[in-house]
VOGU-3710 file (C-alpha; in Angstrom, 3 decimals, decimal comma):
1> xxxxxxxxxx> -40,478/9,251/49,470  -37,967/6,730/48,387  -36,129/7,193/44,912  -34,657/3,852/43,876  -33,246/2,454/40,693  -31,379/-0,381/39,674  -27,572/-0,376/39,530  -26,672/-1,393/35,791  -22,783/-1,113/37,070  -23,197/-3,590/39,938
11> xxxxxxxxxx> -25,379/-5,974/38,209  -22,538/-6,522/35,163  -19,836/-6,326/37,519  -21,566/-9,352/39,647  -22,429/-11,138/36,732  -18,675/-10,574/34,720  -17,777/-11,647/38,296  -19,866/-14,675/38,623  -18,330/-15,702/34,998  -14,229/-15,091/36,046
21> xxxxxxxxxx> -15,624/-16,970/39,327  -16,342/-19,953/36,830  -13,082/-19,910/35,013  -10,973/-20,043/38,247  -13,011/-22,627/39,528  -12,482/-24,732/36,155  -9,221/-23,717/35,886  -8,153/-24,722/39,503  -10,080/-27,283/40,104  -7,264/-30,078/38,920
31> xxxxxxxxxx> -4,018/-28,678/40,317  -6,195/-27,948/43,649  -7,488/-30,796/43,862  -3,887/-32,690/42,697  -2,213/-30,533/45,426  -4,944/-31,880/48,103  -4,359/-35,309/47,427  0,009/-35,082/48,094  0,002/-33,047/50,686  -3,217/-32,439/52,687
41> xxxxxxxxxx> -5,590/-35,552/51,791  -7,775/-34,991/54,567  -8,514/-31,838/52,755  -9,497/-33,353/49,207  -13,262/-32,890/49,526  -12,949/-29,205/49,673  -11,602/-28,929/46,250  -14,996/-30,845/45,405  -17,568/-29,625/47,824  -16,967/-26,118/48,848
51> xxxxxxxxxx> -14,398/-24,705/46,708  -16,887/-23,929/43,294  -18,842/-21,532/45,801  -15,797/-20,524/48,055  -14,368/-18,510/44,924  -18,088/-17,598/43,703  -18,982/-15,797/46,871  -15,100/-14,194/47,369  -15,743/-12,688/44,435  -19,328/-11,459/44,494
61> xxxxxxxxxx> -18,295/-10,126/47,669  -15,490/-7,861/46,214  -17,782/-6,848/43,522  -20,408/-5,753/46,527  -17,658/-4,112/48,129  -16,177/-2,306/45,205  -19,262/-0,713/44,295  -19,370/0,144/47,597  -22,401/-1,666/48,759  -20,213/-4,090/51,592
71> xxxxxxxxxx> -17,886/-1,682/53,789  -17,935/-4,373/56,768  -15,128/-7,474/56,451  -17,370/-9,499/58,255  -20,364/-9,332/55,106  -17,440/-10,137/52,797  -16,498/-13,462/55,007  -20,668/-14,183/55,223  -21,128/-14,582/52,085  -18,559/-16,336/51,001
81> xxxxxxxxxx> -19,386/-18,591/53,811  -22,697/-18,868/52,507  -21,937/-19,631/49,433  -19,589/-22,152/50,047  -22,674/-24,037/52,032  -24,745/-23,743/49,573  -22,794/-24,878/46,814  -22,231/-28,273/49,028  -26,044/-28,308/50,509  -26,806/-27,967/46,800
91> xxxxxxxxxx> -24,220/-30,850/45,598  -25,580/-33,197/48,294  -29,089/-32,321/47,455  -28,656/-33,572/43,753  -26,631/-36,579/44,800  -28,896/-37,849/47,187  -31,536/-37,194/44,994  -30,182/-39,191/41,927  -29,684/-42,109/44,549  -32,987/-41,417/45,941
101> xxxxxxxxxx> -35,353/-40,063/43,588  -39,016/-40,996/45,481  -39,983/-43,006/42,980  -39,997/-39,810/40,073  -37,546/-41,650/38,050  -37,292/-44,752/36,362  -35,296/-47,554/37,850  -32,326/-48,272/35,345  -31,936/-44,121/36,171  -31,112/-44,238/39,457
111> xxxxxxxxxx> -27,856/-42,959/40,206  -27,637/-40,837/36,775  -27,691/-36,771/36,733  -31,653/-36,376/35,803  -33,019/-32,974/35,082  -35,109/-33,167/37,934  -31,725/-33,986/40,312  -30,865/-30,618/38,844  -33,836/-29,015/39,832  -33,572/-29,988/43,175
121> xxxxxxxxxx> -29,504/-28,479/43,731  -30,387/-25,747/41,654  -33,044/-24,599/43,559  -31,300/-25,587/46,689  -28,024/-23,499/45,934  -29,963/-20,577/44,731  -31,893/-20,599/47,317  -29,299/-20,381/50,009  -27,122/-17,740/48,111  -30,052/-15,782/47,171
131> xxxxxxxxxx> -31,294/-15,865/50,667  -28,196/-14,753/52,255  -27,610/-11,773/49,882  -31,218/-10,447/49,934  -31,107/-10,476/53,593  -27,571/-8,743/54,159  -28,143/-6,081/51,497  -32,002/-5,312/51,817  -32,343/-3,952/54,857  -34,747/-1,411/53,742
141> xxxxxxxxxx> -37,239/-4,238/53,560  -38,981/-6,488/56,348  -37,081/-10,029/56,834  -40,050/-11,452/55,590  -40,320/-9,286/52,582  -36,443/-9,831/52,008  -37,129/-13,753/52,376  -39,988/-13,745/50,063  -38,108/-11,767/46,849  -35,515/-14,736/47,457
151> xxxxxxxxxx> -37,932/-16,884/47,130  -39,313/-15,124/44,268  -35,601/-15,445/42,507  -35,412/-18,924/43,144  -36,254/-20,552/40,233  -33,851/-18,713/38,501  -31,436/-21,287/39,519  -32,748/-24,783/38,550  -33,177/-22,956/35,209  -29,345/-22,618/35,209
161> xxxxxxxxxx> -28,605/-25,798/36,507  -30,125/-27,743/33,767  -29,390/-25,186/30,997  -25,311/-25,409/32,149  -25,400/-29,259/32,503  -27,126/-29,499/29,118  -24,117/-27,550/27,301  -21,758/-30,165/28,192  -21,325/-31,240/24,727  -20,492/-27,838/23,287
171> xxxxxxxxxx> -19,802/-24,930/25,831  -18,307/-27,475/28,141  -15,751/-29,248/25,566  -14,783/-26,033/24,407  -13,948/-25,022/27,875  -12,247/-28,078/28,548  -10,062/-28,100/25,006  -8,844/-24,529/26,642  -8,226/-25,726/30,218  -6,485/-28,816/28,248
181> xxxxxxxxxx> -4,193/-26,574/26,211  -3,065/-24,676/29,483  -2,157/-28,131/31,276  -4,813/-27,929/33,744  -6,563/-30,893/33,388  -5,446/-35,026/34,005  -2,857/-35,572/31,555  -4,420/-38,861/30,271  -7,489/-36,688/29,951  -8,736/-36,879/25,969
191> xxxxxxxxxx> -11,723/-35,466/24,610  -13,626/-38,794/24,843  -12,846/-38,772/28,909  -13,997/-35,266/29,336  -17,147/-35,527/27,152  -18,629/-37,267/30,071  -18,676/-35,775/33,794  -16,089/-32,965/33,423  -17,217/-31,251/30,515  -20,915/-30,645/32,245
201> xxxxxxxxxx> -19,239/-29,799/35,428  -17,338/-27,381/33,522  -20,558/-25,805/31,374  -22,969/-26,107/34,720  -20,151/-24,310/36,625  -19,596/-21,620/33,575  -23,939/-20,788/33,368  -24,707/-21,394/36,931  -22,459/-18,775/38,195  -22,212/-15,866/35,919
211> xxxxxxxxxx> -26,257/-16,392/35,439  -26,404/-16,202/39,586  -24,137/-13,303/39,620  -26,949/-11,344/37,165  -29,576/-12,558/39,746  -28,145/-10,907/42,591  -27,259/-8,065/40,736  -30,964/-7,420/40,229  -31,571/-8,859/43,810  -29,507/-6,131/45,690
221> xxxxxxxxxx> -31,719/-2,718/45,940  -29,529/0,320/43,696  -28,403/3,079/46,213  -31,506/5,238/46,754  -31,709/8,693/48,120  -34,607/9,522/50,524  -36,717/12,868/50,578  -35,072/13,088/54,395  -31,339/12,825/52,711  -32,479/15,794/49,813
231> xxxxxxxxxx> -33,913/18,345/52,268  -30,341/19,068/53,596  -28,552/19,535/50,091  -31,501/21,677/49,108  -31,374/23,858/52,301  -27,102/24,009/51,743  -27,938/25,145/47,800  -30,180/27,887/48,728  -28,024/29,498/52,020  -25,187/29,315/49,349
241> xxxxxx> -27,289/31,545/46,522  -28,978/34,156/49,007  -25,078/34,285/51,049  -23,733/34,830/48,117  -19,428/33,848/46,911  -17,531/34,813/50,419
//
């Protein structure tokens, strides 16, 4: 018999993680990207295409690992591989979507960030990092059983894509006005500039990760004890009380 519970501690520690994830990723994402552009240009589009879920899955993977779920490097460096794919397969989704919408969309809306864009990254982001996680960290399950409760958690992130690109006007100005203070952002940046593209970047970034770092907290099985694992403490408790203090 299998006794398994949740893991309350890993599941705020992944989501507090997913948030600090956010805020390095906002906070960085100017000077990176600054830095990129004098000295390494060929390396610009990482600062815009991988490096959101480069930091996401570093740090989910030292949460896994500090709660001692991930003792292996190499499930520290898949993951944050993984992520970093699926943060890009997720920003390419929603681009070519909003250039290519199938006909879903009107015409003068082409090219524009449509809910239904965000639908499509969302769930192609969460997707890929839910995937990867449930199938590194479940192995008590089938693959196909793992697979399916990924596919089960899914959703979960098109609901955070649109929710964090709809704060732009509030969560995502107020972010910005802090990164602003700090010096981290263009310096002929004002408030009218960012109340476009970088203040729902900064909001979608904020929601999607600290609301996917919750997800996988509640994706990744608590430690359980089996009835196999019990039998030997029980049998070393009672040769202890007939034995008696040496």
């Amino acid at each position: 018999m299998n006794l398994q519970k949740r893991d309350p501690a890993l599941i705020l520690l992944t989501s507090s993680g997913g948030l600090v994830s956010a805020l390095i990723t906002i906070g960085a994402n100017f000077p990176l990207g600054q830095f990129l552009a004098s000295h390494h240009d060929k390396l610009l589009d990482f600062s815009t295409l991988f490096w959101p879920g480069f930091v996401f899955g570093a740090i989910i993977s030292g949460c896994l690992a500090f709660r001692g779920y991930s003792r292996g490097l190499w499930r520290a460096i898949a993951i944050t591989v993984a992520s970093s794919a699926a943060y890009f397969l997720a920003f390419t989704a929603a681009a070519e979507f909003s250039l290519h919408p199938l006909g879903l969309v009107p015409i003068e809306r082409i090219g524009e960030v449509t809910d239904l864009a965000l639908v499509v990254g969302g769930l192609t982001g969460g997707f890929c990092t839910i995937c990867v996680v449930s199938l590194l960290f479940n192995s008590g399950d089938t693959w196909q059983r793992r697979i399916l409760k990924a596919i089960s958690w899914t959703p979960a992130g098109a609901v955070l894509a649109i929710a964090g690109w709809a704060l732009g006007p509030s969560l995502g100005i107020a972010l910005w006005q802090i990164i602003h203070s700090l010096n981290l952002t263009p310096p002929t940046e004002t408030v009218r500039n960012a109340q476009g593209y970088p203040s729902h970047m900064f909001s979608l970034w904020a929601i999607w990760q600290a609301g996917m770092g919750l997800v996988l907290g509640f994706v990744v099985k608590g430690k359980q004890s089996t009835a196999e694992e019990l039998r030997p403490r029980e049998s070393s408790r009672i040769t202890k009380l007939v034995s008696g203090p040496a």
